[in-house]
C-alpha positions as MATLAB code, in Angstrom:
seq = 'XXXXXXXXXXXXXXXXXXXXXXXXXXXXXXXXXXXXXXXXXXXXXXXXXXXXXXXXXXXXXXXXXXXXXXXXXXXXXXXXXXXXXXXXXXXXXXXXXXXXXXXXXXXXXXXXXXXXXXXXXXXXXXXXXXXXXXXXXXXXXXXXXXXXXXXXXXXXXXXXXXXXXXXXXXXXXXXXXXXXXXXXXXXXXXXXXXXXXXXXXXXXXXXXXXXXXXXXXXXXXXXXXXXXXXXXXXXXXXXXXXXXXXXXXXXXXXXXXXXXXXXXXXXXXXXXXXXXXXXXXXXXXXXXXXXXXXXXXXXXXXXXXXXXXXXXXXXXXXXXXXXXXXXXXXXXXXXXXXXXXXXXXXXXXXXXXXXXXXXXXXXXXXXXXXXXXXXXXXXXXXXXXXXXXXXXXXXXXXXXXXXX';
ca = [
      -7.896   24.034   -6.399;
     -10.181   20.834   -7.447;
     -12.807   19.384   -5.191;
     -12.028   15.678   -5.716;
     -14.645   13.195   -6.010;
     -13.104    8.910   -5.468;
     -13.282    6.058   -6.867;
     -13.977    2.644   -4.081;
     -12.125   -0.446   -5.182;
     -14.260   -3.290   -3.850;
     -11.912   -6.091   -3.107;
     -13.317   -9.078   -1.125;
     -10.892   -8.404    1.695;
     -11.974   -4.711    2.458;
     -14.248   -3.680    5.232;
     -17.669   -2.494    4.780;
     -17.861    0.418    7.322;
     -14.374    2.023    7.426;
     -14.141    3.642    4.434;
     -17.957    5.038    4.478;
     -17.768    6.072    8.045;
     -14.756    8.258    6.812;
     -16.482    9.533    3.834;
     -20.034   10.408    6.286;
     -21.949    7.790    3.471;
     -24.202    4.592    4.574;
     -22.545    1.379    4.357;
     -24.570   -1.094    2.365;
     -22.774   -4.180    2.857;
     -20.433   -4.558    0.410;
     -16.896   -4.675    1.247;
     -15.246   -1.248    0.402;
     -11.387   -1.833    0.827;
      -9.379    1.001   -1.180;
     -10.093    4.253   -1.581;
      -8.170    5.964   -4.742;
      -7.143    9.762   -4.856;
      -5.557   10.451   -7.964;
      -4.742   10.140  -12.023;
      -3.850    6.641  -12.455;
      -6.242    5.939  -15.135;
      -7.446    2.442  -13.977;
      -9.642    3.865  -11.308;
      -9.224    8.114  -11.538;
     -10.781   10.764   -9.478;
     -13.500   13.385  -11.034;
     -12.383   17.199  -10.165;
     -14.486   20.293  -10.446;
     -13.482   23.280   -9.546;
     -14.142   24.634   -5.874;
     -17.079   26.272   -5.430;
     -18.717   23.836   -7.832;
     -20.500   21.180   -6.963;
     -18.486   17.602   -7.268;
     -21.868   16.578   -8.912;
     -21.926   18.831  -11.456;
     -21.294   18.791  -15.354;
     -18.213   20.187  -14.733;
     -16.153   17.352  -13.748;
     -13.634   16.018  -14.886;
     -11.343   12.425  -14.774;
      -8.258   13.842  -12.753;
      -5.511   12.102  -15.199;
      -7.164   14.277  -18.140;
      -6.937   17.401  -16.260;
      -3.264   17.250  -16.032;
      -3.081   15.784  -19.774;
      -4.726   19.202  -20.774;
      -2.316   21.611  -18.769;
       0.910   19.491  -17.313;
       3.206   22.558  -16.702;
      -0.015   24.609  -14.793;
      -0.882   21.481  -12.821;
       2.302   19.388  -12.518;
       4.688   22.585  -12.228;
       7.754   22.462  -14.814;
      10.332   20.467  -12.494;
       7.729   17.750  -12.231;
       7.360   17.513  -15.520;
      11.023   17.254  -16.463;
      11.419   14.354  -13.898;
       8.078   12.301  -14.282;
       6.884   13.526  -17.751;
       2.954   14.382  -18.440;
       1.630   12.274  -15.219;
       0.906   13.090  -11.598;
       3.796   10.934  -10.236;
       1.447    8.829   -7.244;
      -1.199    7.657   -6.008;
      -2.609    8.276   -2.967;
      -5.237    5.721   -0.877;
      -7.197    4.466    2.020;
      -6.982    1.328    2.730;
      -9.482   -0.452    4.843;
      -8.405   -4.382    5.350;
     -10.966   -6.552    7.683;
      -9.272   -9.749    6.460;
      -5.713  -10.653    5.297;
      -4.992   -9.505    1.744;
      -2.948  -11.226   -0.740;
       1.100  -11.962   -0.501;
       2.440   -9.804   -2.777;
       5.882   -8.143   -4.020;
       5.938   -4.583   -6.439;
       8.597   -4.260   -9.255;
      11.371   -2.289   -9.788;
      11.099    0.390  -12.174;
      13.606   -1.386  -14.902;
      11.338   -4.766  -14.483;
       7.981   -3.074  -14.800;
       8.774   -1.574  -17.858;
       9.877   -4.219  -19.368;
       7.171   -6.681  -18.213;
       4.546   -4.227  -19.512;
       6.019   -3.734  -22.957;
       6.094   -7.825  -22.865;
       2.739   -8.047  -22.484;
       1.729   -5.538  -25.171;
       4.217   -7.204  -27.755;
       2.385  -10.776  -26.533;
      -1.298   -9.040  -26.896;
      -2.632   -9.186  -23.401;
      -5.191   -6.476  -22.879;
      -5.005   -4.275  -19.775;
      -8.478   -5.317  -18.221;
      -7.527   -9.207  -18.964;
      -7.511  -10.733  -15.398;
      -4.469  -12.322  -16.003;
      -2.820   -9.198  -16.713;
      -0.042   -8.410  -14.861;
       1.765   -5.096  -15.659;
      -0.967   -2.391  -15.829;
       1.772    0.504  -16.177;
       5.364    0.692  -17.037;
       6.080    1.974  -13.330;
       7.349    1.022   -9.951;
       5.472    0.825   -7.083;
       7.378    1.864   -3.742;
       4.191    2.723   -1.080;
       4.629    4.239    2.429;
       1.746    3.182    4.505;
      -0.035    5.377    7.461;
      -1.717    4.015    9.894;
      -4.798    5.404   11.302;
      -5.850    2.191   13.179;
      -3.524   -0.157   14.634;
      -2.392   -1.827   11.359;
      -0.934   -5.535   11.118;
       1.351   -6.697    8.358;
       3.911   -9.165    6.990;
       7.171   -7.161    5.681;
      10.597   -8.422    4.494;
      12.043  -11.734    5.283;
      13.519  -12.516    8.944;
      16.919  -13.275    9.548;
      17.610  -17.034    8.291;
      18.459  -18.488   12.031;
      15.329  -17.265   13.276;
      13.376  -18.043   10.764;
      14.611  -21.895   10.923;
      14.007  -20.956   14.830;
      10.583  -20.863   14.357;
      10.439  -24.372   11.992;
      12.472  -26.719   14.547;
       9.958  -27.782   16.863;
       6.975  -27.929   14.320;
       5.521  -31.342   13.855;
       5.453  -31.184   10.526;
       7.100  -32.890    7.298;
       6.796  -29.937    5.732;
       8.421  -27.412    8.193;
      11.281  -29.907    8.693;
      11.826  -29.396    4.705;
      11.730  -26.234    5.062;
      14.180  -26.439    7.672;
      16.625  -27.953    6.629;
      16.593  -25.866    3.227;
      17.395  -22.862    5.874;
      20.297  -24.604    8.430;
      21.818  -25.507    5.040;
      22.735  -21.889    4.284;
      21.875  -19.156    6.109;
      22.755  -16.521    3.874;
      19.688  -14.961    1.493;
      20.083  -17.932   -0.752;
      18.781  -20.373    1.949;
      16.093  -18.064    2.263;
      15.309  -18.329   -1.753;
      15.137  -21.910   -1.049;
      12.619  -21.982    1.546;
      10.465  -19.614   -0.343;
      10.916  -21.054   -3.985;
       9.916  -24.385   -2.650;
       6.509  -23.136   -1.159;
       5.456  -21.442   -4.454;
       7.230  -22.948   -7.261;
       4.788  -25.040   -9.494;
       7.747  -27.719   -9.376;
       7.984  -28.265   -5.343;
       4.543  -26.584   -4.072;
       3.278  -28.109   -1.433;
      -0.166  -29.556   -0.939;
      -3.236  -28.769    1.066;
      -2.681  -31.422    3.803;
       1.344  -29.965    3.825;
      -0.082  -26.837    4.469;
      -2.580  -28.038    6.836;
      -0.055  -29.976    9.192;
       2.045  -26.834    9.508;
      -0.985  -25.313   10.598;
      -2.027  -27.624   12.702;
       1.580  -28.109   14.125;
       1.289  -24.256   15.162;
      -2.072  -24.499   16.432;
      -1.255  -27.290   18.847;
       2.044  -25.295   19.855;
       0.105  -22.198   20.334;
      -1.760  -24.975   23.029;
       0.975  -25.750   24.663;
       2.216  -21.830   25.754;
       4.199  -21.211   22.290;
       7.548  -19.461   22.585;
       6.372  -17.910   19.688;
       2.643  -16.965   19.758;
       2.787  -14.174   17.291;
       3.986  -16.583   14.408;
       1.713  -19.259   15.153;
      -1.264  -16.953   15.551;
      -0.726  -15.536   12.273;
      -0.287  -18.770   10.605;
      -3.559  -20.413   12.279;
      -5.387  -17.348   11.326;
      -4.264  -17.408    7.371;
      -4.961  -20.993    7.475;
      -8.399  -20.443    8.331;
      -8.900  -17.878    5.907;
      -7.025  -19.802    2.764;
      -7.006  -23.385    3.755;
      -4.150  -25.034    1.763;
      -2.163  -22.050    0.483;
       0.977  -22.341    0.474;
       1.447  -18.702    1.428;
       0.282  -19.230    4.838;
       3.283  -21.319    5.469;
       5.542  -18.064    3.866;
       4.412  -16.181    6.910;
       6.553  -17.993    9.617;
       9.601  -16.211    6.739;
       8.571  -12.815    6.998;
       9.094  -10.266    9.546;
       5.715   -9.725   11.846;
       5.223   -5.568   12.095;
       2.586   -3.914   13.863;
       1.997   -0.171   13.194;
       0.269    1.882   15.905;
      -1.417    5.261   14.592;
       0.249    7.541   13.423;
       3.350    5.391   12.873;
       4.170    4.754    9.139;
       6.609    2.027    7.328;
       8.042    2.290    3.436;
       7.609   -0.984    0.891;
      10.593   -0.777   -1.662;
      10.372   -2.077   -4.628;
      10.811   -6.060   -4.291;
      10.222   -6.268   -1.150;
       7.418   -9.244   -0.114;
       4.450   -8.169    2.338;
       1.191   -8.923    3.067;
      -1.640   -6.676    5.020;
      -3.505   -8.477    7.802;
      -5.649   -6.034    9.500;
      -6.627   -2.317   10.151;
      -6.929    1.040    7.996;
      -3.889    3.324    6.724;
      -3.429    6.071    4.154;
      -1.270    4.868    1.323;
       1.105    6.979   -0.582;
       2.156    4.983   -3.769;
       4.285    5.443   -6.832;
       1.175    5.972   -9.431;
       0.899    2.007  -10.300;
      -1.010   -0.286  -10.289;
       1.656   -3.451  -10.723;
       1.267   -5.992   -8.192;
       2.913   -9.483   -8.091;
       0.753  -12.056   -5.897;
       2.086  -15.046   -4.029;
      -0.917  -16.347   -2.391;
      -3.759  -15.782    0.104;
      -5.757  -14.682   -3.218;
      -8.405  -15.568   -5.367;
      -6.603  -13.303   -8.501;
      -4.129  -14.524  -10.929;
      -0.644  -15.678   -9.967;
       2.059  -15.734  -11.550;
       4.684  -17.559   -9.712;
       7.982  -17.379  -12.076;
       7.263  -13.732  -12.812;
       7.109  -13.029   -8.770;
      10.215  -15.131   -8.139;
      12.013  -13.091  -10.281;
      11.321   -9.806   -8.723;
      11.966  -10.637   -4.925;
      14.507   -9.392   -2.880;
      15.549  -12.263   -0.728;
      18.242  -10.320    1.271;
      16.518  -10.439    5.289;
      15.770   -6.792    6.482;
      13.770   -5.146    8.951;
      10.488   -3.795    8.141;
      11.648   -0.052    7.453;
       9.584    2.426    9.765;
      10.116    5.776    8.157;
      10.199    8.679   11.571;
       8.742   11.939   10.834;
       9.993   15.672   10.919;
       8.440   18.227   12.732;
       7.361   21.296   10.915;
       5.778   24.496   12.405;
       4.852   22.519   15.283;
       1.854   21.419   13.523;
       2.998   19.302   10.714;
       4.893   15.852   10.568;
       6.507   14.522    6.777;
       7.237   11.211    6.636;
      10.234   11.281    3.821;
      10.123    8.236    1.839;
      13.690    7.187    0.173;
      12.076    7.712   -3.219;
      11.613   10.446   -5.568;
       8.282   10.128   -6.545;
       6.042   11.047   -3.473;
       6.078   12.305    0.436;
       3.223   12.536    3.016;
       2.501   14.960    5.470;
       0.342   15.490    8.210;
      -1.048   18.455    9.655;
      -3.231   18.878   12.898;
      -4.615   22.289   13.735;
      -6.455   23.312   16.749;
      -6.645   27.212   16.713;
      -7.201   29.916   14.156;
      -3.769   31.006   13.243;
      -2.692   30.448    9.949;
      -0.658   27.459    9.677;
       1.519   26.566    6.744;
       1.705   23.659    4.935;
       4.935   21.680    3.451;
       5.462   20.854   -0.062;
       5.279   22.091   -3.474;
       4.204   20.694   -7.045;
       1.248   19.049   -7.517;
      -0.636   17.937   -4.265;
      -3.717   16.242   -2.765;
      -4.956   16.848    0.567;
      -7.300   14.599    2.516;
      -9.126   15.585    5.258;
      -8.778   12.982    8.457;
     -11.315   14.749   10.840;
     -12.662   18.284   11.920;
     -12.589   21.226    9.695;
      -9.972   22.855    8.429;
      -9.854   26.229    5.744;
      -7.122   25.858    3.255;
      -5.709   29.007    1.473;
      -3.378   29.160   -1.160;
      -1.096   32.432   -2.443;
      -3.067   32.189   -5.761;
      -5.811   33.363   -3.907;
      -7.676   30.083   -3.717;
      -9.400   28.427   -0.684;
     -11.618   25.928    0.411;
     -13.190   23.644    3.425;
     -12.541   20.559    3.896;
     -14.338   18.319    6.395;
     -13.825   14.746    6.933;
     -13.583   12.683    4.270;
     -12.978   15.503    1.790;
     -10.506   15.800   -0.657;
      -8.648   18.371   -3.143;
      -6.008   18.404   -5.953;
      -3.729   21.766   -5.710;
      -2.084   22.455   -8.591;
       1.406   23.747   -8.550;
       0.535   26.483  -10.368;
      -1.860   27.675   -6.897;
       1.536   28.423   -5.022;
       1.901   27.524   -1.303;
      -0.660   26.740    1.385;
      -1.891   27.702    5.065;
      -4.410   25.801    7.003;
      -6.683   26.845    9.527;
      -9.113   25.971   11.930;
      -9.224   22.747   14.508;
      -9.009   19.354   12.384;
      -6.168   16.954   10.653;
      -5.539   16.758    6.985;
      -3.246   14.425    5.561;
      -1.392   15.949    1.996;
       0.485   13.755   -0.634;
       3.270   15.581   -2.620;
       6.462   15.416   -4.647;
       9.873   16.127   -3.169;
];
């Protein structure tokens, strides 16, 4: 086993005390929104063996590790499905604003969006990069807070619902794009016309659909959710378009321990709270809107799924009595949680190549290849495949990504 030492992504969005309060370390102002545990090599983590110190010479960038030794650390089925790679990417997340309206790509799409962008010469730290990786990026999010989102587009009807009554040119557009076909393709109408160079709107559009839901929200909305979250993206992006998207997607609220899956294509948007992510290992995202990074509207356009859906809550097994996996319809990753509170041994699911988190307490984790180690809050280690299965002991929760 490999202590784990993570990288912070500092996004603008990101809270400065959630992530440091998990991790025991002084905030010091800045915003600290992601927290990355794995091999992707735009941002991977440094493991040393345990009983080393994380500080010491020893370490090394996680993605090398399993370069050097794929079969030891990946295990050979792992290998023969995913190649030399860990297969995801596992984070915190720690939003204290809304973050950016975004869709993933399928795997077929990603791979040939990043070859397009070699062949064209755009390097991989250009801003206006788009593809970092040739994968797809499925995620299953955790929450550990209650956690607010935008997932999936709403049925048609209620979505033009929600537009009738607004005072505003702009949601009268809007529609009638939807009452003139309410299949997924009046949907694609609504949503091309916010963000399509061609028919964008303009700030004081955007502004009088605020506006129109503000002064609703005044007079006892019928639907106060919607309007809320339109008011508050309006004050946080004034003149975006993508506020407006919100009153098309579906409004989910995830209370914690409850967990929902993000297929490929699907559109979303984080608006508060902090969650474990469990990710395809990508880094390809898509924006809309309600950014201050590059867009690239054509390229997003053509990698939404317009068909309305529920957001999809995945419900968890029970294992051992102890343990709850949350099985995401993909082949790249699951999650698991464990919570202890006695000294019997307790055994952990999954196989492969893993990562473990610790969410509080302390916990001892042994493996049959005679390895072991604490983990306290905010700790972390990378299990190779080759270190067999694992028990946990002692009174805490730990949180372990895996492959299926």
């Amino acid at each position: 086993m490999f202590r784990l030492s993570n990288p912070i992504r500092d996004y603008a969005w990101g809270s400065p005390t959630a992530i440091p309060e998990l991790l025991g370390t002084v905030p010091d102002g800045s915003p600290a929104a992601e927290l990355w545990l794995g091999a992707h090599p735009t941002a991977p983590s440094s493991a040393v063996p345990c009983g080393d110190a994380v500080s010491t010479a020893a370490a090394r960038r996680l993605d090398r590790l399993v370069q050097a030794d794929p079969h030891g650390m990946l295990g050979e089925d792992v290998v023969a499905r995913f190649g030399q790679s860990l297969p995801y990417l596992l984070k915190v997340i720690a939003a204290e604003r809304p973050l950016s309206l975004q869709v993933h790509p399928s795997q077929e799409r990603a791979r040939e969006g990043y070859e397009g962008e070699d062949a064209r010469g755009v390097p991989l730290d250009d801003p206006r990069r788009i593809y970092k990786d040739r994968n797809h990026k499925p995620e299953l999010v955790y929450a550990l807070t209650p956690f607010r989102a935008m997932c999936g587009f709403r049925a048609p009807r209620r979505a033009a619902e929600l537009l009738v009554d607004l005072d505003a040119d702009l949601a009268r557009t809007l529609h009638t794009d939807l009452a003139a076909d309410t299949s997924f393709r009046g949907v694609r109408a609504a949503f091309t016309r916010l963000l399509d160079p061609a028919t964008r709107p303009g700030p004081d559009a955007v502004h009088g659909v605020v506006e129109a839901c503000r002064a609703r929200l005044s007079a006892g909305s019928p639907s106060p959710r919607a309007d809320r979250t339109v008011v508050l993206l309006g004050d946080q992006y004034p003149g975006d378009p993508g506020v407006v998207t919100s009153l098309l997607l579906n409004p989910v609220t995830l209370q914690p321990g409850e967990a929902m899956f993000v297929p490929a294509g699907g559109v979303h948007a984080y608006l508060s709270g902090v969650a474990v992510e469990l990710m395809a290992n990508s880094d390809n995202v898509l924006r809309a809107g309600l950014t201050t990074k590059h867009v690239d509207i054509p390229e997003l356009l053509a990698n939404v799924d317009y068909v309305a859906a529920p957001p999809i809550r995945i419900a968890p097994e029970e294992f051992h009595g102890s343990t709850k996996v949350f099985y995401a319809p993909v082949d790249d990753f699951e999650l698991s949680v464990t919570t202890v509170a006695d000294d019997d041994e307790h055994p952990l699911p999954g196989r492969g190549p893993r990562i473990l988190l610790c969410l509080d307490g302390e916990l001892r984790v042994s493996s049959t290849g005679d390895g072991a180690v604490t983990l306290r809050r905010g700790e972390s280690v990378f299990v190779p495949a080759s270190d067999g299965a694992l028990v946990a002991r002692g009174s805490g929760t730990v949180v372990q990504a895996d492959v299926p």
